[in-house]
DOSE-245174 format. One record per residue (C-alpha): residue in three letters; x, y, z. Coordinates in nm, 4 decimals. Layout:
{r "ALA" {X Y Z}}
...
This chain:
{r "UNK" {0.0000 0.0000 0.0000}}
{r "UNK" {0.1423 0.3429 -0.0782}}
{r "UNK" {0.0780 0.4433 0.2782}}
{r "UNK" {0.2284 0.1797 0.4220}}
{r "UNK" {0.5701 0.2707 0.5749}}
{r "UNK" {0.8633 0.0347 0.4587}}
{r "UNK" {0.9961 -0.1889 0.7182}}
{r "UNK" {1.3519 -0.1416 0.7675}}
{r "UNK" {1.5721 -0.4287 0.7066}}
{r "UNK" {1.9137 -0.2890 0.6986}}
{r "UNK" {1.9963 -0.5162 1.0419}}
{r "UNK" {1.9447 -0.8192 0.8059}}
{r "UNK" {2.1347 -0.7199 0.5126}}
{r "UNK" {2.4398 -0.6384 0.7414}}
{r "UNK" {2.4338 -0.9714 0.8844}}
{r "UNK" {2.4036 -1.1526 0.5742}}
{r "UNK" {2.6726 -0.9522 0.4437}}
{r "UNK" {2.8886 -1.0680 0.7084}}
{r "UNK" {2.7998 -1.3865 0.6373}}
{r "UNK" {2.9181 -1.3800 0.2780}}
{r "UNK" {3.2092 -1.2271 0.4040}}
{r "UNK" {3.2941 -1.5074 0.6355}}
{r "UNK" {3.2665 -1.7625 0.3516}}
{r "UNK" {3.4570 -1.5979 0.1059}}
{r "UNK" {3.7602 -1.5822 0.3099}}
{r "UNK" {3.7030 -1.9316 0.4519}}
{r "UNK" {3.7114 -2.0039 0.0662}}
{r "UNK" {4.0188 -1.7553 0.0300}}
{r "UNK" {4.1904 -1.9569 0.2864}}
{r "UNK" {4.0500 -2.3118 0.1320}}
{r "UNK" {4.2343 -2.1984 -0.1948}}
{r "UNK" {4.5747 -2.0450 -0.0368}}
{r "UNK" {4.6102 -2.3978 0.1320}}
{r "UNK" {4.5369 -2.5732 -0.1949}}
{r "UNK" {4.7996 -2.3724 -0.3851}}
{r "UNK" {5.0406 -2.4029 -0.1033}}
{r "UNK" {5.0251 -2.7682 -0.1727}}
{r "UNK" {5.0339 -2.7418 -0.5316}}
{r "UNK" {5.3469 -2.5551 -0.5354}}
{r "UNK" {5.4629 -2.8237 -0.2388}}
{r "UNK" {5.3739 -3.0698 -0.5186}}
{r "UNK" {5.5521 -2.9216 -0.7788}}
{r "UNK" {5.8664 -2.8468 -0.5994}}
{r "UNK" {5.8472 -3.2008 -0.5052}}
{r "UNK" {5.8168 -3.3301 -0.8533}}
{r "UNK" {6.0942 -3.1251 -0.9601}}
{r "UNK" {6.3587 -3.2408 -0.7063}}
{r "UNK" {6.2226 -3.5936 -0.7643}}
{r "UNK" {6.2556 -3.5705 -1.1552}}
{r "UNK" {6.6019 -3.4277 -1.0408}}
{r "UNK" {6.7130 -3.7584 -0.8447}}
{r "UNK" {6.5757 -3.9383 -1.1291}}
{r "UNK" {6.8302 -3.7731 -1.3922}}
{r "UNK" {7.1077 -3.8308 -1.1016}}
{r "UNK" {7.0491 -4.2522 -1.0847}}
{r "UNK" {7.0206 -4.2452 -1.4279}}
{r "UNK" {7.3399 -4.0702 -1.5016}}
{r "UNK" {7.4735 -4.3371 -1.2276}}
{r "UNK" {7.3664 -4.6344 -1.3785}}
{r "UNK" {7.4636 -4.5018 -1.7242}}
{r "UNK" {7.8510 -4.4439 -1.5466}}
{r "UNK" {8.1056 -4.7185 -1.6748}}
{r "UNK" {8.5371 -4.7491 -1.6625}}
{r "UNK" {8.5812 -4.4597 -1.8943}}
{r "UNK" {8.3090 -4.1580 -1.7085}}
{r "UNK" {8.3448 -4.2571 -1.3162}}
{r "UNK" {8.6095 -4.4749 -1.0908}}
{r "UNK" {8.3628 -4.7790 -1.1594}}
{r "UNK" {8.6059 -5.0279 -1.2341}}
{r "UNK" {8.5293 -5.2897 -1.4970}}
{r "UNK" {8.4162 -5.5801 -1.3009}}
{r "UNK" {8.1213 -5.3869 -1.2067}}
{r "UNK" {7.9845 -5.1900 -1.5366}}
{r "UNK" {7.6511 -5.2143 -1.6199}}
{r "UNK" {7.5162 -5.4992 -1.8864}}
{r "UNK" {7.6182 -5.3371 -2.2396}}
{r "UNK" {7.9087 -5.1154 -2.1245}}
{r "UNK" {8.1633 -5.3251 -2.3117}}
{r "UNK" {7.9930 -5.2453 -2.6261}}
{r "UNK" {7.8935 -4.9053 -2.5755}}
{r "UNK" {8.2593 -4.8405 -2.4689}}
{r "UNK" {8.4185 -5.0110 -2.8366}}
{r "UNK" {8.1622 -4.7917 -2.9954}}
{r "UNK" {8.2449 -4.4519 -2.8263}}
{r "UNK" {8.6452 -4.5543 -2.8843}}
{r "UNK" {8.5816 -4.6051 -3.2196}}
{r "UNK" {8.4167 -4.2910 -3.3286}}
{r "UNK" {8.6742 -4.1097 -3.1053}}
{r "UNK" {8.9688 -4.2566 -3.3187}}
{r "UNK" {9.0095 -3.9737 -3.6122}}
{r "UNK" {9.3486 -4.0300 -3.7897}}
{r "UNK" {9.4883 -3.7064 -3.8581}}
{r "UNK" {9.5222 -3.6562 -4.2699}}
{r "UNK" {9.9321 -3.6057 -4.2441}}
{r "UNK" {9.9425 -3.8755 -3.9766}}
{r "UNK" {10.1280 -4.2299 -4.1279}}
{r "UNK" {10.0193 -4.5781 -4.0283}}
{r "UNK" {10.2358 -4.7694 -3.7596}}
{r "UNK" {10.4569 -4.6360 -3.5072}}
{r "UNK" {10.5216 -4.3029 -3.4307}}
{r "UNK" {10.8116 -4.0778 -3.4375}}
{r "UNK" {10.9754 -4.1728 -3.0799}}
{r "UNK" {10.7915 -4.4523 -3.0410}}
{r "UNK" {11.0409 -4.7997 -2.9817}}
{r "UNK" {10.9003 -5.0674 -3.1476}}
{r "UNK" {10.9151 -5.4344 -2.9998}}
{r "UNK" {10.9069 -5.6762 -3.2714}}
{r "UNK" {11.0450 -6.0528 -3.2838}}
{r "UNK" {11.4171 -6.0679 -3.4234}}
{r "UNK" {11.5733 -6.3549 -3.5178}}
{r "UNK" {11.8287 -6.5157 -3.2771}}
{r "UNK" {12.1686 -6.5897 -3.4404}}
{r "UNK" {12.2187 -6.9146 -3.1874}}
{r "UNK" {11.9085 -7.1107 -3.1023}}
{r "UNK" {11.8472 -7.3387 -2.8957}}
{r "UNK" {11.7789 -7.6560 -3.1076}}
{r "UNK" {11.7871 -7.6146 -3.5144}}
{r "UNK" {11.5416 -7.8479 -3.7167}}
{r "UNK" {11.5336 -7.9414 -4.0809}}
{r "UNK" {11.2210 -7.9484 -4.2156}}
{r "UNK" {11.1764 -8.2754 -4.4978}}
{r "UNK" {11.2218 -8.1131 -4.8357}}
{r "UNK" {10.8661 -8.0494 -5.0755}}
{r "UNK" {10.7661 -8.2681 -5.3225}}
{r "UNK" {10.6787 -8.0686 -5.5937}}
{r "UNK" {10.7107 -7.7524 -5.7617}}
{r "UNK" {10.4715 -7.5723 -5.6277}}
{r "UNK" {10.3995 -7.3978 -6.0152}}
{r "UNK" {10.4301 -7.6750 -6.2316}}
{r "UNK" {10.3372 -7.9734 -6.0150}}
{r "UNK" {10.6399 -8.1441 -6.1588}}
{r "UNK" {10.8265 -8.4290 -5.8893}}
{r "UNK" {11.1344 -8.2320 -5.7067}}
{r "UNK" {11.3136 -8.5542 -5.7050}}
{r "UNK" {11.7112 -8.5116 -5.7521}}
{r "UNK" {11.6404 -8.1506 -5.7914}}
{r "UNK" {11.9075 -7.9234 -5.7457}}
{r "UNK" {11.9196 -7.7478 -5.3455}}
{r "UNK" {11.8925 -7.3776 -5.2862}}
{r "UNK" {11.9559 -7.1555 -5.0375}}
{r "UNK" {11.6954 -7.2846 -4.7528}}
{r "UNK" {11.4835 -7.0262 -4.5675}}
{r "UNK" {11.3739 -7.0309 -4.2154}}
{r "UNK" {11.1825 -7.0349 -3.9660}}
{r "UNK" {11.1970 -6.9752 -3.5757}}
{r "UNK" {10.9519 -7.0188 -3.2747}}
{r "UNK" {10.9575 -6.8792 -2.9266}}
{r "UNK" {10.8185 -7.1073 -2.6972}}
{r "UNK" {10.8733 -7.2323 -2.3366}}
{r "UNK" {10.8648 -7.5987 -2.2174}}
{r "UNK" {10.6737 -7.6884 -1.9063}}
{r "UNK" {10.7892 -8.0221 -1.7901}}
{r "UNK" {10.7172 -8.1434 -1.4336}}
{r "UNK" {11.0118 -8.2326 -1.2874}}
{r "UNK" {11.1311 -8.4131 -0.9618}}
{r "UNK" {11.4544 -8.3819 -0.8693}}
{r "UNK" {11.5760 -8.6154 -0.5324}}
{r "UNK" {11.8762 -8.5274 -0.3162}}
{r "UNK" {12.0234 -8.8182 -0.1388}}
{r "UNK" {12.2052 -8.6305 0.1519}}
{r "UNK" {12.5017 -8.9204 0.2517}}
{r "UNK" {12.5826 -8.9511 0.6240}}
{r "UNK" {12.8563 -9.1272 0.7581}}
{r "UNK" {12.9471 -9.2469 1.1303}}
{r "UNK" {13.1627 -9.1340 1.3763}}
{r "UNK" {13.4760 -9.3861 1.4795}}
{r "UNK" {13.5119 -9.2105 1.7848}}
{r "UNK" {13.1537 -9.1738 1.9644}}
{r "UNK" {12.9105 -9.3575 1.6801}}
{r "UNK" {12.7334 -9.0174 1.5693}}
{r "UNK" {12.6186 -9.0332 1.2456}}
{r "UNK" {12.5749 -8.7378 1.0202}}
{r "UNK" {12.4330 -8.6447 0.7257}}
{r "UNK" {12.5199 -8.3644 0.4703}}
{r "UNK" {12.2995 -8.0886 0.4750}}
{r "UNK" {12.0707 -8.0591 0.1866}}
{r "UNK" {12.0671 -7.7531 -0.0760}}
{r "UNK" {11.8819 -7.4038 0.0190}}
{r "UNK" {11.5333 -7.4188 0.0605}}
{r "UNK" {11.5344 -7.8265 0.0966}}
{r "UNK" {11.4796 -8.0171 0.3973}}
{r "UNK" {11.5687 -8.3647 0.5182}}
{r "UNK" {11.3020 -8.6042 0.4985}}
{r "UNK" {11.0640 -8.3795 0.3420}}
{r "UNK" {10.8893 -8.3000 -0.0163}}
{r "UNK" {10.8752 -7.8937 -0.1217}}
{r "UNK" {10.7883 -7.6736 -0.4229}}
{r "UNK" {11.0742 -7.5639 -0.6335}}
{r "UNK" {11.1651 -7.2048 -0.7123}}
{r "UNK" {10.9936 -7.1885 -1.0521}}
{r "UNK" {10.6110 -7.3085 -0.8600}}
{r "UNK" {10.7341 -7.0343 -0.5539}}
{r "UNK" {10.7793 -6.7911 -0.8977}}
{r "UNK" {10.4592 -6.8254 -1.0295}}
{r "UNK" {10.2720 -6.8192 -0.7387}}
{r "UNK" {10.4490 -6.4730 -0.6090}}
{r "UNK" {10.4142 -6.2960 -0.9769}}
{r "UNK" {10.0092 -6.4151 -0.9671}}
{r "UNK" {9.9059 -6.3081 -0.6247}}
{r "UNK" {10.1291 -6.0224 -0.6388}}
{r "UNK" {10.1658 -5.8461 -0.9902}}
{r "UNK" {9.8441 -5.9936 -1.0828}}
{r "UNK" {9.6577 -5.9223 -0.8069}}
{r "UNK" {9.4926 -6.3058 -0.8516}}
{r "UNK" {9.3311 -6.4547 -0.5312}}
{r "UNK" {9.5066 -6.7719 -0.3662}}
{r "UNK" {9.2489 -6.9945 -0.4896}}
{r "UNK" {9.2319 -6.8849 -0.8523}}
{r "UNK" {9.5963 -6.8537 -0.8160}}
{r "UNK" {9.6394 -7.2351 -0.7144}}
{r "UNK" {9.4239 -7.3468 -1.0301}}
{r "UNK" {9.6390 -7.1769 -1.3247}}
{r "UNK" {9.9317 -7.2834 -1.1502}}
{r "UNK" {9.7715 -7.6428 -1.1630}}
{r "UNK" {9.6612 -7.5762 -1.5171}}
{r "UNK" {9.9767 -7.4557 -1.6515}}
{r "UNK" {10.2515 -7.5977 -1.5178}}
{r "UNK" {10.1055 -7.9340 -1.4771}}
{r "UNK" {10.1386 -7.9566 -1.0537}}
{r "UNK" {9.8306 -7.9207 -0.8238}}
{r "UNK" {9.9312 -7.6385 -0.5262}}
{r "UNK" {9.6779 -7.5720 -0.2223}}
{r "UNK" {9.5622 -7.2335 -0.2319}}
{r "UNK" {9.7337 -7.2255 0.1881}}
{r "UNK" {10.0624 -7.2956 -0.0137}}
{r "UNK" {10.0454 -7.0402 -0.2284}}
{r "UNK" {9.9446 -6.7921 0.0439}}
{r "UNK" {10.2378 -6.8822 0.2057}}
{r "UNK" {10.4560 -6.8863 -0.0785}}
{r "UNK" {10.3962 -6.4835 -0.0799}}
{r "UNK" {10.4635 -6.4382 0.3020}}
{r "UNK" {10.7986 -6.6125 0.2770}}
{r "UNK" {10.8592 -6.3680 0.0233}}
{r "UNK" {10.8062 -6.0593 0.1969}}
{r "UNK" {10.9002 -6.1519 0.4986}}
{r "UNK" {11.2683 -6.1744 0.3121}}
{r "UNK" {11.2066 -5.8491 0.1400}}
{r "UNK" {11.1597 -5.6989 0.4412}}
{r "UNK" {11.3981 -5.8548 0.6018}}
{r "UNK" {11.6566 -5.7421 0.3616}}
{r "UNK" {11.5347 -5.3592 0.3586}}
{r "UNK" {11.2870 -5.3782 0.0462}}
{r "UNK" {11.0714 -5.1102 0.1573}}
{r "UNK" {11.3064 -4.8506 0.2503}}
{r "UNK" {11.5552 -4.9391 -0.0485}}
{r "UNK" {11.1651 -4.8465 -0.2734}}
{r "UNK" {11.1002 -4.5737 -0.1109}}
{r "UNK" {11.4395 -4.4016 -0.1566}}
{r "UNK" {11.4231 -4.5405 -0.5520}}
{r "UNK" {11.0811 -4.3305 -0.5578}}
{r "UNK" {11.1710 -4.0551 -0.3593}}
{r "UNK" {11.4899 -3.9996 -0.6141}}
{r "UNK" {11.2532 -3.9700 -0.9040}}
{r "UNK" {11.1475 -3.6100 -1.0628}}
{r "UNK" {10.8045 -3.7435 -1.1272}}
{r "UNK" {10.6048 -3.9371 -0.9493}}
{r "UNK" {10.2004 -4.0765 -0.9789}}
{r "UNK" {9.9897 -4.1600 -0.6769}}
{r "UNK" {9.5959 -4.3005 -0.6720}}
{r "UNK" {9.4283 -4.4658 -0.3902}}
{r "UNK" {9.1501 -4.7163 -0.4576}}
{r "UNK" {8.9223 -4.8836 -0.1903}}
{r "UNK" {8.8797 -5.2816 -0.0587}}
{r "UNK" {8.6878 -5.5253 0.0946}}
{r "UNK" {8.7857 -5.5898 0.4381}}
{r "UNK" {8.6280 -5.7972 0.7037}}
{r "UNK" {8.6066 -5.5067 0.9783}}
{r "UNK" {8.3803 -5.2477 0.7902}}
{r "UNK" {8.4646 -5.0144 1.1121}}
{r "UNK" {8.5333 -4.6571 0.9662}}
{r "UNK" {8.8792 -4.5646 1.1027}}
{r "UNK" {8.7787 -4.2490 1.3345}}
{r "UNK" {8.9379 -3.8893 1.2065}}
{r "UNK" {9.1930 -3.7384 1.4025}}
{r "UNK" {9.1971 -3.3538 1.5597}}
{r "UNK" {9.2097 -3.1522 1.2615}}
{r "UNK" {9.1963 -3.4054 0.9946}}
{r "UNK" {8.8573 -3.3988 0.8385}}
{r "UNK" {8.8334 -3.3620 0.4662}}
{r "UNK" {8.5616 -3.1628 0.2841}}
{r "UNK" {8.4806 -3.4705 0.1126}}
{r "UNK" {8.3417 -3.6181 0.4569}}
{r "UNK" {8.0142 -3.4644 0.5196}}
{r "UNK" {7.6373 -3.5408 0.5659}}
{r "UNK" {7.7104 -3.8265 0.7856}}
{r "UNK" {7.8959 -3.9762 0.5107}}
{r "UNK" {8.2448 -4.1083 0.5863}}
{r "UNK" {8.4391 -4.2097 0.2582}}
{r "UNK" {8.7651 -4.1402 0.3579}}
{r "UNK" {8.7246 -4.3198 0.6662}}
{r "UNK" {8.6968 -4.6668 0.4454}}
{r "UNK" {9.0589 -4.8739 0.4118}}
{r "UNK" {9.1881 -4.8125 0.0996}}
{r "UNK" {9.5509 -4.9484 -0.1017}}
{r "UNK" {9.7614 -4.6014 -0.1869}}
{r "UNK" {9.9414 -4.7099 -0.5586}}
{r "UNK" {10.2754 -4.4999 -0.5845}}
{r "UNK" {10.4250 -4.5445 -0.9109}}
{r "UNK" {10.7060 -4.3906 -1.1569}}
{r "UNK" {10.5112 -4.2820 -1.4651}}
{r "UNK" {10.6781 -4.5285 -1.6900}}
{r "UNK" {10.5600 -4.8231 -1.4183}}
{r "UNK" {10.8804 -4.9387 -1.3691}}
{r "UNK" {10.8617 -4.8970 -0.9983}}
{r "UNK" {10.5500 -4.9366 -0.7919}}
{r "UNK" {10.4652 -4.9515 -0.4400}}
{r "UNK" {10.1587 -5.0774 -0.2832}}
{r "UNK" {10.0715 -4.9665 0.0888}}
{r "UNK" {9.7254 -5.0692 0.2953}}
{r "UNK" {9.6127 -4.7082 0.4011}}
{r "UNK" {9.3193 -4.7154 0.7168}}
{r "UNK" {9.1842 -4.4478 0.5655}}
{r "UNK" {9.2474 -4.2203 0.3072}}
{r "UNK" {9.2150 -3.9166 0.4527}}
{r "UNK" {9.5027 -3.6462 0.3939}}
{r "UNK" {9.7206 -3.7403 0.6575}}
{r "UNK" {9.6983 -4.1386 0.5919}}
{r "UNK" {9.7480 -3.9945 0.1729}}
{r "UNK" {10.0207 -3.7847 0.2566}}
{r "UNK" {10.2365 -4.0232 0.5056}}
{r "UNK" {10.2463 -4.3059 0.1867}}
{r "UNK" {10.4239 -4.0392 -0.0643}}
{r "UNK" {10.7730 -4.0472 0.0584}}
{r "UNK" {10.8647 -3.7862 0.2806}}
{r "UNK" {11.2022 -3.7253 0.1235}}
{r "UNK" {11.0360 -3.6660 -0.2641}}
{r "UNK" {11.0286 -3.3166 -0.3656}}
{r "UNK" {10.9400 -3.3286 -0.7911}}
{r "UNK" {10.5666 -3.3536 -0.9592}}
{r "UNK" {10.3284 -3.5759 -0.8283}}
{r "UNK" {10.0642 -3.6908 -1.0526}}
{r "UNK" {9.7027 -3.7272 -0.8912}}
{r "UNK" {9.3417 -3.6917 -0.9652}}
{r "UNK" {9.1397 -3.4520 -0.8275}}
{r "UNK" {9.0899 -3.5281 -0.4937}}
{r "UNK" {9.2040 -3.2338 -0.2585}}
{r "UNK" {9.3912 -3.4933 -0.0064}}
{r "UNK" {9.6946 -3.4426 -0.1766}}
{r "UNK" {9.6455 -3.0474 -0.2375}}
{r "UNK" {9.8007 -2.9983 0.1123}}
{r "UNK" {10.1558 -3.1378 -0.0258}}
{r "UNK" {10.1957 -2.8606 -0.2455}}
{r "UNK" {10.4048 -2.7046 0.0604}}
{r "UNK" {10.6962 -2.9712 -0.0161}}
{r "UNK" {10.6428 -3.0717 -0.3971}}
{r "UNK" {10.7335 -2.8755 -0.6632}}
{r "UNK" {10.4069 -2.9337 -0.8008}}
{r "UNK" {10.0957 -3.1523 -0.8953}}
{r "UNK" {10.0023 -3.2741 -1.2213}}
{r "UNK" {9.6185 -3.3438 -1.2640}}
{r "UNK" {9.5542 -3.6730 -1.4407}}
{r "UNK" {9.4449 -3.5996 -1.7797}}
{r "UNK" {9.2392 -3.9364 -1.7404}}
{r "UNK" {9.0530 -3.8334 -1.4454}}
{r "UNK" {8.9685 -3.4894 -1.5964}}
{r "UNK" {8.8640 -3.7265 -1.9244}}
{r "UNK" {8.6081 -3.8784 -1.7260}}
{r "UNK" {8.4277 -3.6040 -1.5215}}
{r "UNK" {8.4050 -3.4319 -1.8941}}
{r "UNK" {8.2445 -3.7397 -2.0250}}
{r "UNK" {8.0484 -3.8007 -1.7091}}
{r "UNK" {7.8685 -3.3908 -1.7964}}
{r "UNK" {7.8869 -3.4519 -2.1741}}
{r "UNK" {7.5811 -3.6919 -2.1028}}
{r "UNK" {7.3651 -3.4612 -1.8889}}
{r "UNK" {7.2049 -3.2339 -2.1990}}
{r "UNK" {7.0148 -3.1234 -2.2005}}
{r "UNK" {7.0814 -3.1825 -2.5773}}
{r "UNK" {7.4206 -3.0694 -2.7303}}
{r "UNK" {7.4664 -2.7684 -2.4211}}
{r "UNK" {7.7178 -3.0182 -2.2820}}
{r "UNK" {7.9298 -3.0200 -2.5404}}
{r "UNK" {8.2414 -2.8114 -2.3875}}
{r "UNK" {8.3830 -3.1223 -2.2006}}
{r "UNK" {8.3570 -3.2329 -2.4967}}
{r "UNK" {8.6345 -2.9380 -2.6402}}
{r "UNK" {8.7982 -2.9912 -2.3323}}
{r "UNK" {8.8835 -3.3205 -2.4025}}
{r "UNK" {8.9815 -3.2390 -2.7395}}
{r "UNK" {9.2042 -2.9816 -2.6141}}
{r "UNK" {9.3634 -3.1717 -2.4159}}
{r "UNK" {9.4279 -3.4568 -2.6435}}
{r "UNK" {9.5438 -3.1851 -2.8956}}
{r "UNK" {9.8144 -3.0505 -2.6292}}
{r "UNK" {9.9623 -3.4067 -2.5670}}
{r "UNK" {10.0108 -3.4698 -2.9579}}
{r "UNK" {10.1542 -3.1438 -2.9716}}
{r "UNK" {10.4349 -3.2487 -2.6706}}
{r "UNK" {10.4910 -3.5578 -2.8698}}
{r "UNK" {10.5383 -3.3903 -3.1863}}
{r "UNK" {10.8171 -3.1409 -3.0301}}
{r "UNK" {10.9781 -3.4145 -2.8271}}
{r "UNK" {11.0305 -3.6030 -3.1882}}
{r "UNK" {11.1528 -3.3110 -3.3088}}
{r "UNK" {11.4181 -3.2388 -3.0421}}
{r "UNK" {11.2580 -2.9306 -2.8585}}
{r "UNK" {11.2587 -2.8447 -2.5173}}
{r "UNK" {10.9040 -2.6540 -2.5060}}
{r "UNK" {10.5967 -2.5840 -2.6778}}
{r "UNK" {10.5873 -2.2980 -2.9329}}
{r "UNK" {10.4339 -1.9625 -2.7744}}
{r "UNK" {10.1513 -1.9601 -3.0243}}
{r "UNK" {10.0471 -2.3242 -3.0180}}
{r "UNK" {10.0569 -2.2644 -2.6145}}
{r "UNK" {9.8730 -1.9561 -2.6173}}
{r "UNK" {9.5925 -2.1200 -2.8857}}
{r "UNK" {9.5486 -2.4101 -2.6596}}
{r "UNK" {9.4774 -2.1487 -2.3359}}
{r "UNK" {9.2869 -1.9471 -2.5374}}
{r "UNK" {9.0125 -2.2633 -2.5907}}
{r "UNK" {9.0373 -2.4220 -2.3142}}
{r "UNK" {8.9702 -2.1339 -2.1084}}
{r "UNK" {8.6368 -2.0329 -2.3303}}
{r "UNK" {8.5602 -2.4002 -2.2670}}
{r "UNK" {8.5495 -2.4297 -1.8868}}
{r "UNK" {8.3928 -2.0679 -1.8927}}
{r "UNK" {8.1053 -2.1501 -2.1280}}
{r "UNK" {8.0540 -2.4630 -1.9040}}
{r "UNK" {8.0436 -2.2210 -1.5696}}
{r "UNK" {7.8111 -1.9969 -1.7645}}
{r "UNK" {7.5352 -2.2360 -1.8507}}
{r "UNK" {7.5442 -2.4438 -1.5923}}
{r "UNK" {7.5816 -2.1637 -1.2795}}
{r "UNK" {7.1677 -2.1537 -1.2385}}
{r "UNK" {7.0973 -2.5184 -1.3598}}
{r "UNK" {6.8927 -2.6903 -1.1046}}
{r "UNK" {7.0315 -3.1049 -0.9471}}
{r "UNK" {6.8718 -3.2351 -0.6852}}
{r "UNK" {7.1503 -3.1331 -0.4081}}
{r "UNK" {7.4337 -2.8869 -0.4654}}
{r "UNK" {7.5685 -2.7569 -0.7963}}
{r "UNK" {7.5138 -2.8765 -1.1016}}
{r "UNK" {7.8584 -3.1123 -1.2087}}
{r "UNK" {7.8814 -2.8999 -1.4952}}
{r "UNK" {7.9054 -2.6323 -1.3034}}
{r "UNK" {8.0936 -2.8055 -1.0504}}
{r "UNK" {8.3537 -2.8805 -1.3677}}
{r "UNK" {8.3949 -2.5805 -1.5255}}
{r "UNK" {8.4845 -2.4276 -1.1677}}
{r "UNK" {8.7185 -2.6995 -1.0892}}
{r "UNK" {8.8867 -2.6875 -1.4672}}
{r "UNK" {8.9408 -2.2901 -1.4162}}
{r "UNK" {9.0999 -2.3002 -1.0987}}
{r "UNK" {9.3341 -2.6015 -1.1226}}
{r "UNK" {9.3906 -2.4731 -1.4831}}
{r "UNK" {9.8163 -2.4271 -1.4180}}
């Protein structure tokens, strides 16, 4: 009715309006919690696509990327490895087949007095004409010579006389030659031979050891026999000074290479760090370099090499097996154990090996061909050691200052390239390894 006044429901409206209000931030709140977990999510898929790449560039590691040693590369690595070695093998156009300039060859020659000279019945035909060579006049022969070793088993008895005493009745008996006892059977030295050069040089185990002894020199050992064929051994070397007359052989050297490489050992007990002698490499409750390892010092040409059981290889178990009295190059991979010598050496060499894996470990991250300056790293490198060669055939003492300055000049736009593109690239913990690289090639670049 037009009269009738209009009831006043502003009260209402203000309550349903608080009302609305309430929901839509309930709802504002609903969807900050669901995006919140959506970016949760996400992050979590990221870091987890992240680990994936990571065990995938693991299991795709073999001999030639990583320290995985042979024994333990994946199914197919073999073949992938003869594949990769072949496509890597580009003969330079001015380069001739066979050996190298420098390079001593070791061919079979002919020995003037041999052992045992054959004559071989003469052929019965001409070998053009099929015509009968009998009563045919002789030539000049040719010949023929073959380098072989014969493995006869061989028992050899000593009957040791012994003769009486006049005077009190004693009877004695002449003493029988080195190594020998009286009324007993032993191995000769060629057996003790064989079993020292397999356990030792070839680092076979005593069983294994026992069966190619059996196999090819036609005498079944005990694998106990052999075991203690190689203590009497060193307990003579060591007797007569071995070690320290080594050491001082490797400690006279201008160049020497060191590499550790862990083992199996029954007590798995990490060997507890001293004060002050934690490496950066030990960290996150991880402990490698608390793990036994065997340190390998070596002359670069191999002719001397000593092996020494290390409890750990942490820098001051690393740095106690290089001999204290060397002062030349050593020649080492990356790790930074042996970066505290520097005080007493003249210098380390990085192994060129080492650095060839890491690059080929990267070259397979990607994405797509970005990886490809470890790839001109190694190429650079390889290009630098032809280069030595070449001026070492040729007499000189040092590389040319352009050829030098060239090879700088790419490797450093190499390793920066590699810090460039990789400096932001996510991994799932720490920096990127092409990162990681490209830092390490810059700064251990001299």
């Amino acid at each position: 009715m037009p009269d009738e006044p209009v009831p006043d429901d502003a009260a209402g409206l203000r309550a349903a309006n608080a009302r609305l209000r309430a929901v839509v931030a309930e709802r504002a709140a609903e969807i900050e919690g669901l995006r919140a977990g959506l970016e949760a999510e996400r992050e979590l898929r990221r870091r987890l696509e992240l680990r994936l790449a990571e065990l995938e560039r693991r299991l795709g590691m073999d001999s030639t990327d990583s320290g995985t040693p042979s024994s333990k590369e994946r199914i197919g690595a073999k073949e992938a490895r003869k594949a990769r070695q072949q496509s890597e093998r580009e003969r330079s156009k001015d380069r001739k087949r066979g050996g190298q300039p420098g390079h001593q060859g070791k061919g079979l020659t002919r020995d003037p007095d041999p052992d045992d000279t054959q004559t071989a019945g003469p052929p019965p035909e001409c070998r053009s004409c099929r015509t009968s060579l009998d009563g045919a006049e002789a030539v000049e022969p040719r010949w023929a010579q073959v380098i072989d070793i014969e493995i006869l088993r061989k028992v050899t008895e000593y009957l040791l006389p012994g003769l009486a005493c006049g005077g009190c009745g004693a009877v004695t008996f002449a003493e029988p030659p080195p190594g020998l006892h009286a009324g007993a059977v032993c191995y000769g030295p060629v057996l003790n031979a064989a079993a020292v050069l397999l356990s030792c040089c070839g680092n076979v185990p005593a069983e294994r050891s026992a069966q190619l002894i059996g196999m090819l020199l036609g005498t079944e050992v005990s694998a106990g026999w052999v075991d203690k064929a190689v203590a009497r051994v060193n307990a003579r070397l060591r007797a007569a000074g071995f070690d320290d007359a080594m050491i001082a052989a490797l400690a006279a050297g201008d160049v020497l290479a060191a590499d550790e490489t862990p083992v199996n050992v029954l007590d798995k007990a990490p060997v507890p760090a001293a004060a002050g002698e934690a490496d950066p490499e030990e960290k996150d409750g991880k402990d490698p370099a608390g793990a036994p390892h065997v340190l390998i010092v070596t002359t670069p040409d191999g002719r001397l090499r000593f092996l020494q059981a290390l409890g750990s290889r942490r820098k001051g178990s690393v740095g106690a097996g290089i001999p204290a009295a060397f002062a030349g190059h050593l020649m080492t991979d990356g790790y930074t154990g042996y970066q505290h010598l520097l005080s007493r050496l003249a210098g380390i060499q990085q192994c060129c090996q080492h650095i060839i894996r890491r690059c080929r470990a990267v070259i397979k991250l990607g994405p797509g061909g970005l990886q490809s300056w470890a790839g001109d790293i190694i190429a650079i490198l390889r290009e630098a050691h032809q280069a030595v060669e070449q001026a070492r055939a040729r007499g000189d003492t040092a590389l040319g200052a352009e050829v030098r300055d060239k090879l700088r000049q790419r490797y450093d736009e190499a390793a920066a390239f590699g810090i460039i593109h990789n400096r932001l690239r996510d991994w799932h913990e720490g920096n990127h390894p092409g990162y990681a690289l490209g830092c390490w090639l810059r700064d251990y670049k001299e």
